[in-house]
C-alpha positions as CSV (number, residue, x, y, z in Angstrom):
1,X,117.7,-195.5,-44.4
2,X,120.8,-195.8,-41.9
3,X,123.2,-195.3,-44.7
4,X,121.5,-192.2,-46.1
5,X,121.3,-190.7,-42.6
6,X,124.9,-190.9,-42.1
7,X,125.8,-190.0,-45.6
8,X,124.4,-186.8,-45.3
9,X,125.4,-186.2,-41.6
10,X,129.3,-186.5,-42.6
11,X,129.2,-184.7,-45.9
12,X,127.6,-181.5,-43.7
13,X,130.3,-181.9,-41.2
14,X,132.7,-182.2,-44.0
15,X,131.6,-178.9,-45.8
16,X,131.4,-176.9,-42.2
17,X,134.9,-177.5,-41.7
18,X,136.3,-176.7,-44.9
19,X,134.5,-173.6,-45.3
20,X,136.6,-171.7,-42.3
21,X,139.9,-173.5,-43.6
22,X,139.9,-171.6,-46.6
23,X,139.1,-168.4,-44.9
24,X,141.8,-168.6,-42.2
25,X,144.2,-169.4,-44.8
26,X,144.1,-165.3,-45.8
27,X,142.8,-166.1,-49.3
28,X,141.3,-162.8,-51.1
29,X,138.2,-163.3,-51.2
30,X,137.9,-160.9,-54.3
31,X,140.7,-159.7,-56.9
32,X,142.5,-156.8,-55.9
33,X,141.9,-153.8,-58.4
34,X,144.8,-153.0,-61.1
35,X,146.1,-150.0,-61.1
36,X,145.0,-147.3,-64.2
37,X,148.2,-144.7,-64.5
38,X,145.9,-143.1,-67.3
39,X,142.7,-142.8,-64.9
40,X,144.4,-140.9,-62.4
41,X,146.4,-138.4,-64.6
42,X,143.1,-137.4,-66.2
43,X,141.4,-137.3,-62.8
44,X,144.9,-135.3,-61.3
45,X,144.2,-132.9,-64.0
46,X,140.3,-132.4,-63.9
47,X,141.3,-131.2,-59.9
48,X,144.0,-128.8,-61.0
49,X,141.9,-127.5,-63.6
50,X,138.6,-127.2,-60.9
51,X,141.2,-125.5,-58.2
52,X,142.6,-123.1,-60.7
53,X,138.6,-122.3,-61.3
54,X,137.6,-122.0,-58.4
55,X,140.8,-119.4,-56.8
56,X,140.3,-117.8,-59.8
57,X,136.2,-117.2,-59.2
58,X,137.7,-116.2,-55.9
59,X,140.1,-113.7,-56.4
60,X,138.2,-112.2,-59.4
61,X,134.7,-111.7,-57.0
62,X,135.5,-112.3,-53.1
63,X,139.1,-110.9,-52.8
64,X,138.2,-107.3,-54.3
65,X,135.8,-106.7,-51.7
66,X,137.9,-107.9,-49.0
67,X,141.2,-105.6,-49.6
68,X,139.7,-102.7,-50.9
69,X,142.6,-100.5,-52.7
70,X,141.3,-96.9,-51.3
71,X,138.1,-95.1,-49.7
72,X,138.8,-91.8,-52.2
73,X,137.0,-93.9,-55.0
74,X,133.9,-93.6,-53.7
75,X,132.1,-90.4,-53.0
76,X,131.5,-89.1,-49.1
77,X,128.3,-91.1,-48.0
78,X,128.1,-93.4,-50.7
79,X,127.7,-97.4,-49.4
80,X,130.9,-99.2,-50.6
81,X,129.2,-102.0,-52.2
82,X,129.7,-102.9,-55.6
83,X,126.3,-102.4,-56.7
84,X,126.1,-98.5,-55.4
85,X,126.4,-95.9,-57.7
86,X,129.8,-94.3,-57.6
């Protein structure tokens, strides 16, 4: 039984030391991701396309309101709001 216990006592020691050697070393730990040119031109162009959507939703509903061209369209008393009859 005296051999067994010490068998297993050093091959425990042996695997507790090794295991932070290999860390320390700076080994990844994982492989580092490649890089997909054609991934990020479609991605580059699904943004452009969703800006250009979105200033054009804002220049087309929220801009109009803002900057108003003139008062003389509307008639005297009548709410300026795009839904008020004109």
């Amino acid at each position: 039984m005296s051999k067994r216990g010490k068998a297993s006592k050093s091959s425990s020691r042996d695997q507790k030391e090794s295991a932070p050697a290999t860390q320390a070393q700076g080994e990844p730990t994982c492989a580092p991701l490649k890089p997909r040119p054609r991934l990020f031109a479609a991605l580059t162009i699904a943004f452009v396309v969703w800006l250009g959507l979105l200033f054009t939703l804002y220049f087309k509903t929220v801009y109009p309101l803002r900057h108003s061209t003139t008062d003389a369209t509307t008639r005297p008393g009548a709410s300026a709001l795009p839904s008020a009859p004109r």
